[in-house]
C-alpha positions as CSV (number, residue, x, y, z in Angstrom):
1,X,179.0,88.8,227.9
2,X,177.3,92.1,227.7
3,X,181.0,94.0,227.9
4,X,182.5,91.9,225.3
5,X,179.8,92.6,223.0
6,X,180.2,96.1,223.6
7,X,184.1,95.7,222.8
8,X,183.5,93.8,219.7
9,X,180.9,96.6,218.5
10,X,183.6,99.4,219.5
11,X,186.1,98.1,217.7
12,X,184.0,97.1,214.4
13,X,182.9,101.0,214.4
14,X,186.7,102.1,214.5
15,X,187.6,99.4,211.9
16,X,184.8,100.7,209.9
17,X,185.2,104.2,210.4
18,X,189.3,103.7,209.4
19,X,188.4,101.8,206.3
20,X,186.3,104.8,205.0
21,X,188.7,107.3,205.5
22,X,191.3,105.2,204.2
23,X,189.2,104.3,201.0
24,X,188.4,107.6,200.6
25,X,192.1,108.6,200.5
26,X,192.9,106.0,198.1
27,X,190.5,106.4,195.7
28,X,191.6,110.5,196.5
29,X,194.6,109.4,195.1
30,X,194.1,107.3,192.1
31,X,191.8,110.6,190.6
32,X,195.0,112.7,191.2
33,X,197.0,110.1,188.8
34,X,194.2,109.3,186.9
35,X,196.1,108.4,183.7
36,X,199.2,106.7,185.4
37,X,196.4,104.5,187.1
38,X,194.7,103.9,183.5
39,X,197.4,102.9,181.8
40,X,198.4,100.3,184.8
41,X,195.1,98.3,184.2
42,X,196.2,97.5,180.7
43,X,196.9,94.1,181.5
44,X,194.1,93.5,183.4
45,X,191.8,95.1,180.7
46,X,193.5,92.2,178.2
47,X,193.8,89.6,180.2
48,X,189.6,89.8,181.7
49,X,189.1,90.8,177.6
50,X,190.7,87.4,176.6
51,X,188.4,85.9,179.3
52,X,185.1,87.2,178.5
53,X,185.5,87.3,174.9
54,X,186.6,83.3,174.5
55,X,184.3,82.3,177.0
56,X,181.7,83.8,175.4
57,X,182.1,82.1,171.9
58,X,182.9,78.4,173.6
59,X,179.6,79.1,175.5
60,X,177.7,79.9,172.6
61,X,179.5,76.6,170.5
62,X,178.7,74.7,173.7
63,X,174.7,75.5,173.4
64,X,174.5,75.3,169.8
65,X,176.3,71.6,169.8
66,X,173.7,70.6,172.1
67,X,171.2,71.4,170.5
68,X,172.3,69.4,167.4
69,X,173.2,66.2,169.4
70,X,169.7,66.9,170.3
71,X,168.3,66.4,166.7
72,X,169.8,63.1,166.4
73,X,167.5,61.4,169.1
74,X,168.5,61.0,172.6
75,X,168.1,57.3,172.9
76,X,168.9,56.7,169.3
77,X,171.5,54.3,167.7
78,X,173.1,54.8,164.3
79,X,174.1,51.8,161.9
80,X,176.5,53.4,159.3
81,X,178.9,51.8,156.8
82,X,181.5,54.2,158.4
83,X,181.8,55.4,161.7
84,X,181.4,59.4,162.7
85,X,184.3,60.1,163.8
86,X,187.8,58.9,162.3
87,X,191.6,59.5,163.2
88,X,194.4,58.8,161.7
89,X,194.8,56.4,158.7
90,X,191.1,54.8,159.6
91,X,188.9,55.8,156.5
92,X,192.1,54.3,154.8
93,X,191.5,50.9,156.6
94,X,188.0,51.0,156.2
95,X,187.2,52.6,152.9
96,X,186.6,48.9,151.2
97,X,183.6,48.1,153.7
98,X,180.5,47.2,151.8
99,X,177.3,49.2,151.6
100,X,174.0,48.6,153.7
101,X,171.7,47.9,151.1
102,X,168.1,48.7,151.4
103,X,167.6,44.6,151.2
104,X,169.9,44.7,154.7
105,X,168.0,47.0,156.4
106,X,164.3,45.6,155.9
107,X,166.0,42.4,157.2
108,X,167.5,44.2,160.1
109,X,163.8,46.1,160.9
110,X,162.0,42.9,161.3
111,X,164.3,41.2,163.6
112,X,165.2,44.3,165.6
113,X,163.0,43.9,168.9
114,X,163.4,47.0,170.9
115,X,162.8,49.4,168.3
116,X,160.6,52.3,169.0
117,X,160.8,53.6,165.5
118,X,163.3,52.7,162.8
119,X,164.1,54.9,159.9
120,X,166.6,54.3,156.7
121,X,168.2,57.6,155.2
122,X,170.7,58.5,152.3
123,X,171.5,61.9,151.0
124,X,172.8,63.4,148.2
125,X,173.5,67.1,147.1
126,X,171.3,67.9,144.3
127,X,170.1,71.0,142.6
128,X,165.9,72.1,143.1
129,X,163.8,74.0,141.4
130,X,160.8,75.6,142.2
131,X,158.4,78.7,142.0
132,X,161.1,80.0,139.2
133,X,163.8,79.7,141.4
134,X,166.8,77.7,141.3
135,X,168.7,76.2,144.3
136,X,172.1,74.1,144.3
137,X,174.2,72.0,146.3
138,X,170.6,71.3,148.7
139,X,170.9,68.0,150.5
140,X,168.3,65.7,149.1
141,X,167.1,62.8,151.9
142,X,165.4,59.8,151.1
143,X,164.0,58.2,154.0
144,X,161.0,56.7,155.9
145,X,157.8,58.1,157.9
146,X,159.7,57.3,161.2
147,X,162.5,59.5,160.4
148,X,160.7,62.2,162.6
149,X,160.6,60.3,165.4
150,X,163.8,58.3,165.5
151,X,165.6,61.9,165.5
152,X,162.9,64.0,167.1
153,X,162.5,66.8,165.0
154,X,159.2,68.8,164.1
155,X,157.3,69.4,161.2
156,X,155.9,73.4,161.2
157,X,153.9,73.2,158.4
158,X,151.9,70.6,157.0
159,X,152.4,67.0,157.5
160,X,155.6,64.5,157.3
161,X,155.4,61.6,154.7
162,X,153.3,59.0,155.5
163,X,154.3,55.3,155.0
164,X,151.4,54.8,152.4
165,X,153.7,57.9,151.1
166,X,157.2,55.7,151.5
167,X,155.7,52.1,150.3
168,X,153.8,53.7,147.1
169,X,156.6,55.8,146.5
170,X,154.8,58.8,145.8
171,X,156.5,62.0,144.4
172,X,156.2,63.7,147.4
173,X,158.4,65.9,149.5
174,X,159.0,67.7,152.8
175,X,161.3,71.0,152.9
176,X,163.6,72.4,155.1
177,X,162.9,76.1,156.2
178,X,165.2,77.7,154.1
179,X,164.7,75.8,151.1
180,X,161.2,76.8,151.7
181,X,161.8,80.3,152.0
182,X,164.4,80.7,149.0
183,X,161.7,79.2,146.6
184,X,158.4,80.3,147.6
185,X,159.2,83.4,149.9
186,X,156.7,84.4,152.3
187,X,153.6,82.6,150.2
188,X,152.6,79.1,150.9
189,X,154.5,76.1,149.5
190,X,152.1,73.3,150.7
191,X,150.6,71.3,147.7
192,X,153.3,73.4,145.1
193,X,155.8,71.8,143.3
194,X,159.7,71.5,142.8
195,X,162.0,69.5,140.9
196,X,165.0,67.1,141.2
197,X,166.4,65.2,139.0
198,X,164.0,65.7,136.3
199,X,161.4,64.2,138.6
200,X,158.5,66.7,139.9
201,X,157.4,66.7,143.8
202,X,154.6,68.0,145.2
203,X,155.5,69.5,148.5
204,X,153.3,68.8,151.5
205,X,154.8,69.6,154.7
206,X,157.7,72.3,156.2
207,X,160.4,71.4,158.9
208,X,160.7,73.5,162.1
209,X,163.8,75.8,161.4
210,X,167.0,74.5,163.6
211,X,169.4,77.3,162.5
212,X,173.0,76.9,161.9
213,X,176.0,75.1,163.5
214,X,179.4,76.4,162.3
215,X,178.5,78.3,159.6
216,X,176.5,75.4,158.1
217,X,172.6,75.8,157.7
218,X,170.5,73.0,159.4
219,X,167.4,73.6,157.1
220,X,168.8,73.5,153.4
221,X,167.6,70.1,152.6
222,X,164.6,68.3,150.7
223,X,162.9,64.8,152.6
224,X,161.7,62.6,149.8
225,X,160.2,58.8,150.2
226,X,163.2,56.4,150.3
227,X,162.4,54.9,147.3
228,X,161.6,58.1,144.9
229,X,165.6,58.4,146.2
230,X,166.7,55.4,145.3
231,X,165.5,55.5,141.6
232,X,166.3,58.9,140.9
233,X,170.0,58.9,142.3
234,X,170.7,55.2,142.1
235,X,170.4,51.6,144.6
236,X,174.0,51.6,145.0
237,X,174.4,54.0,147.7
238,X,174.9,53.1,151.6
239,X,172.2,53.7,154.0
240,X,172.0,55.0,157.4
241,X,169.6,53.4,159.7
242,X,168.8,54.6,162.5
243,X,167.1,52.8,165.8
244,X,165.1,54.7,168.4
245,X,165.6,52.4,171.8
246,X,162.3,51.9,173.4
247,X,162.3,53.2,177.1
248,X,163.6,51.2,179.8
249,X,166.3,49.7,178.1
250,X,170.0,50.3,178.7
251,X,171.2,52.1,175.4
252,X,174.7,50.0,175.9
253,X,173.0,46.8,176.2
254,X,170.6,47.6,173.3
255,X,174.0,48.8,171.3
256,X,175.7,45.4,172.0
257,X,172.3,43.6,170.4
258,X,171.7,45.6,167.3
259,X,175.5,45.2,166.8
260,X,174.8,41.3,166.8
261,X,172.0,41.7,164.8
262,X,173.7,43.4,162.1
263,X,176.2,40.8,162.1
264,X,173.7,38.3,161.0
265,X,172.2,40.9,158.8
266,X,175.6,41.0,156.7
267,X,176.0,37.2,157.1
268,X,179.5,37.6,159.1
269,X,181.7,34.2,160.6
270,X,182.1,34.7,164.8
271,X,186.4,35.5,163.6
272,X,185.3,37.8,161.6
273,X,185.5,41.5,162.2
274,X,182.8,44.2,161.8
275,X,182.4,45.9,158.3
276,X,179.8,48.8,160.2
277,X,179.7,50.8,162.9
278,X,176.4,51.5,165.5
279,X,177.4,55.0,166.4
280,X,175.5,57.1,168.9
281,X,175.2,60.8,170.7
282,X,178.3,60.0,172.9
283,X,181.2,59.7,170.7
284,X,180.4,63.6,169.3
285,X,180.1,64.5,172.8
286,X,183.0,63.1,174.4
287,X,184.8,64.4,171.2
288,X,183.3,67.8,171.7
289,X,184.9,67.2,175.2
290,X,188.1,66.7,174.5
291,X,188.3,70.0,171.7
292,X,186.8,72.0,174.4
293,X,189.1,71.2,176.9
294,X,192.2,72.3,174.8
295,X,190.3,76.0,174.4
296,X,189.9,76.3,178.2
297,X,193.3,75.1,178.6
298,X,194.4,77.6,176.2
299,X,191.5,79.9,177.6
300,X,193.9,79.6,181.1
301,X,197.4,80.3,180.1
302,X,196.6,83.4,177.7
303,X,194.5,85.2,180.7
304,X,197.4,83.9,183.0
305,X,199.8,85.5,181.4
306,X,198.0,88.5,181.0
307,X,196.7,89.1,184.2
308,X,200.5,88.6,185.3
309,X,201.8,91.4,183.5
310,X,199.0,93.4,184.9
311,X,199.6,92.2,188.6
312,X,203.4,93.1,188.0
313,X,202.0,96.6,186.7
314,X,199.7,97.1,189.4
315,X,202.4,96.0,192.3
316,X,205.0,98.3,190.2
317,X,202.8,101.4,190.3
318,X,201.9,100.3,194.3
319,X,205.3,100.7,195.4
320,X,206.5,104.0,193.6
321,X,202.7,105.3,195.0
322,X,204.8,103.9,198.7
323,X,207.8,106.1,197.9
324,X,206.1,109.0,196.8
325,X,203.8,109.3,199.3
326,X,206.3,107.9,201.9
327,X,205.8,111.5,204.2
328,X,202.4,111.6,204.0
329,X,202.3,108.0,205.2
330,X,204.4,108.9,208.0
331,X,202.2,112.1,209.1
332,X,199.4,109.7,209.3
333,X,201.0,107.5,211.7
334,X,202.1,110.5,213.6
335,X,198.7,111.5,214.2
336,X,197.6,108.1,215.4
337,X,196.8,106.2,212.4
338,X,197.2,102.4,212.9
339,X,199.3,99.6,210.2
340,X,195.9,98.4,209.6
341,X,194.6,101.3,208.3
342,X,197.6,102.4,206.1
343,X,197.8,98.6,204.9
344,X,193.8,98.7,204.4
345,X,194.4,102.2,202.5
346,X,197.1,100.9,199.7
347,X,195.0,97.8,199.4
348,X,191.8,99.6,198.0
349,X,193.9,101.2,195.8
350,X,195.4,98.6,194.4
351,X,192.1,96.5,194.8
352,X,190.5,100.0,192.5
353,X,193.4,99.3,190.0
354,X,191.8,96.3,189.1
355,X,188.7,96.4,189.4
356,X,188.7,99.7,186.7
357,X,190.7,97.0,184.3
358,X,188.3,94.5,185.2
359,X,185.5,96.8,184.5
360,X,186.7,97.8,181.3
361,X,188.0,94.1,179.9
362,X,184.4,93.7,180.8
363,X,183.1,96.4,178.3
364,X,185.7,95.2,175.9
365,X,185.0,91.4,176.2
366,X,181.1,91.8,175.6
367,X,181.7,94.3,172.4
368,X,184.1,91.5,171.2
369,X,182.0,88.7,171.5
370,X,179.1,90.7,170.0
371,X,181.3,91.5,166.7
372,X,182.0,87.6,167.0
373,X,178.2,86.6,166.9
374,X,177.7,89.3,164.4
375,X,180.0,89.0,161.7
376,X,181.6,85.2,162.0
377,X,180.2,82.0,161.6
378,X,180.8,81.1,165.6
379,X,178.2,81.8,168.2
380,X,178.8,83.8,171.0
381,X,176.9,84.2,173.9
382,X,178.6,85.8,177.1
383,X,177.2,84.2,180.2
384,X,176.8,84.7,183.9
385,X,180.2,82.4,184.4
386,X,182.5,84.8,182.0
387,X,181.5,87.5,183.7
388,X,182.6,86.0,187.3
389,X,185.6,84.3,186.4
390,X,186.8,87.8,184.8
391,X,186.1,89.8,187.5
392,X,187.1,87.1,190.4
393,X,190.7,87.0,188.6
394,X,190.8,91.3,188.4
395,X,189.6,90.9,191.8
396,X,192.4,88.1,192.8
397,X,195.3,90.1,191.0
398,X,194.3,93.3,192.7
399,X,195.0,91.9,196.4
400,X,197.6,89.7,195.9
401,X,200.0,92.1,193.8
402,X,198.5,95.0,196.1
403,X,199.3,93.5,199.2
404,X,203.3,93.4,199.4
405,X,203.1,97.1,198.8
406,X,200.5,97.8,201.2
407,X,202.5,95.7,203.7
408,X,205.5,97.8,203.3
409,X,203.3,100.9,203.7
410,X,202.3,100.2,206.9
411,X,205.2,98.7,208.0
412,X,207.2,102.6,207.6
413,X,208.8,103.9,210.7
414,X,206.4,107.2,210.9
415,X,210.1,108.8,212.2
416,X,212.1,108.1,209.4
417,X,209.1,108.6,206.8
418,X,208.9,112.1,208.5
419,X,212.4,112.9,207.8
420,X,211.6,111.7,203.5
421,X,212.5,114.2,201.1
């Protein structure tokens, strides 16, 4: 046992010791061609570019998407007129459904019995004044107290409404962040006043900012009581209401319920079909789903292609490197050097090749995505998983378009590659 270990460390020190001199050779030779080998990476450069940079902004959509769906209540259930999402001809088909009235939903609250909190909203765009200042196309919410807790977002200053607020209907109201800042600017808006409609509110809380998705602002809206709303911009208008499922419960089964209670609600026959829709968190996401998966599909066959060229460049470059360097590869063998350490030798090179394009695709693919995030509506973050997938395919391209030439290197007859002119 003791010999054989002794063998196995002999030949690990010659394989090392080969495999330096050999990468030090090749890398000796790249620096003698250094712009030959910079212009082979071109491909490579694009194609781990492509990677990075796309990769970078479907990341960043993929966080900020979240954390919308997140604002709408993870175990929350959506009664709409309409659904969310519609295809084809369907707002056609469904664009004669009747409203949910106000009258609807206070029937569907008290018959509702796994409701953690329940909240009615409509909105409108409306224009707002305050401080001076003048703000239009804000959306203007009427709603409940609950409608903090059914979607689970936070008030940063002061208070929400109240529902002594919502059932006196007092001229009260709750802004978002920026509407906040564009009127009063850095002083204090609690207990000030703006105006909309021709109706004066006194302000007495700020929402938490929650940014922007897609170019769209989060925080440009105004939270009144439901029925200063109603008055002001008419009864006529279809609520939302939304349903916060109490813990324990399966969110399908609760779905199927509240979907059989709003049957009752609108006073429909068992033949007849629904005129609503109870929408919830998982028909955005598996819609998200399906749109993302035709980016990474395209994601694949743009960096494919690329990374082909640049394997074919690379392998080109390889073999002419073989045929110029065909005599020196014989003197080599003449002296004792073994196919494994000429094969190893044209490998690092090509393996270099790629790795510099990789390297550089890398530079390029972070600078993109930076000038994305910076000047576009589209998030982009580049992430720990861009960065490996655009490396491991440099890496990947570098040994297998490297390896036929680095076969064929070490496969010369050291006679006949003596005799090369």
């Amino acid at each position: 046992m003791r010999v054989l270990f002794q063998r196995l460390a002999r030949a690990l020190r010659r394989m090392f010791v080969a495999g330096a001199a050999g990468t030090g050779v090749a890398l000796g030779a790249l620096w003698a061609n250094r712009l030959r080998a910079t212009l082979t990476t071109l491909g490579i450069v694009i194609g781990v570019a492509t990677v990075i940079g796309i990769l970078s902004v479907i990341q960043g959509l993929n966080r900020s998407f979240d954390e919308q769906l997140a604002s709408l209540g993870a175990r929350s259930l959506y009664v709409s007129q309409m659904p969310w999402i519609m295809e084809g001809d369907a707002w056609f088909l469904l664009r004669n459904r009747p409203p949910i009235t106000n009258w609807q939903y206070r029937r569907l609250r008290e018959q509702v019995p796994f409701a953690a909190a329940i909240s009615p909203s409509v909105e409108e765009h409306a224009k707002v004044e305050g401080n001076g200042e003048k703000l239009t196309d804000v959306h203007v919410r009427g709603t409940n107290a609950e409608y903090v807790l059914v979607g689970g977002e936070e008030v940063e200053r002061g208070r929400f409404l109240s529902p002594a607020d919502v059932e006196f209907e007092r001229p009260y109201a709750v802004l978002g962040s920026e509407v906040a800042s564009k009127l009063f600017g850095r002083s204090d808006p609690l207990l000030r006043t703006v105006d909309i409609r021709d109706r004066r509110y006194t302000v007495v809380g700020v929402m938490k900012p929650r940014g922007s998705f897609l170019g769209r602002s989060q925080d440009n809206f105004v939270i009144v009581p439901l029925g200063c709303f109603l008055r002001a911009f008419g009864q006529g208008r279809s609520l939302t209401v939304g349903v916060k499922v109490v813990e324990g419960l399966d969110l399908a089964e609760a779905k199927e319920e509240l979907r059989g209670l709003m049957r009752g609600v609108r006073g429909l026959r068992p033949a007849e079909r629904d005129n609503f829709d109870v929408n919830e968190q998982k028909a955005l996401s598996e819609m998200y789903d399906r749109l993302t998966a035709i980016l990474y599909g395209v994601i694949f066959g743009v960096s494919l292609i690329s990374l082909l060229v640049g394997g074919i460049g690379i392998m080109n470059i390889m073999l002419v490197s073989v045929t110029e360097r065909t005599r020196e590869i014989g003197i080599r063998k003449a002296l004792g050097a073994r196919r494994a350490t000429v094969m190893f030798q044209f490998l690092v090179e090509s393996l270099a090749l790629s790795a510099l394009g990789g390297l550089i695709g890398l530079g390029m693919g972070f600078l993109g995505a930076a000038i994305v995030d910076a000047v576009s509506p589209l998030p982009a973050s580049p992430t720990l998983l861009a960065v490996a997938l655009g490396l491991g395919f440099a890496a990947f391209v570098g040994v297998v378009f490297g390896l036929y030439p680095a076969w064929r290197a070490s496969r010369l007859d050291p006679i006949v590659a003596l005799r090369y002119e």
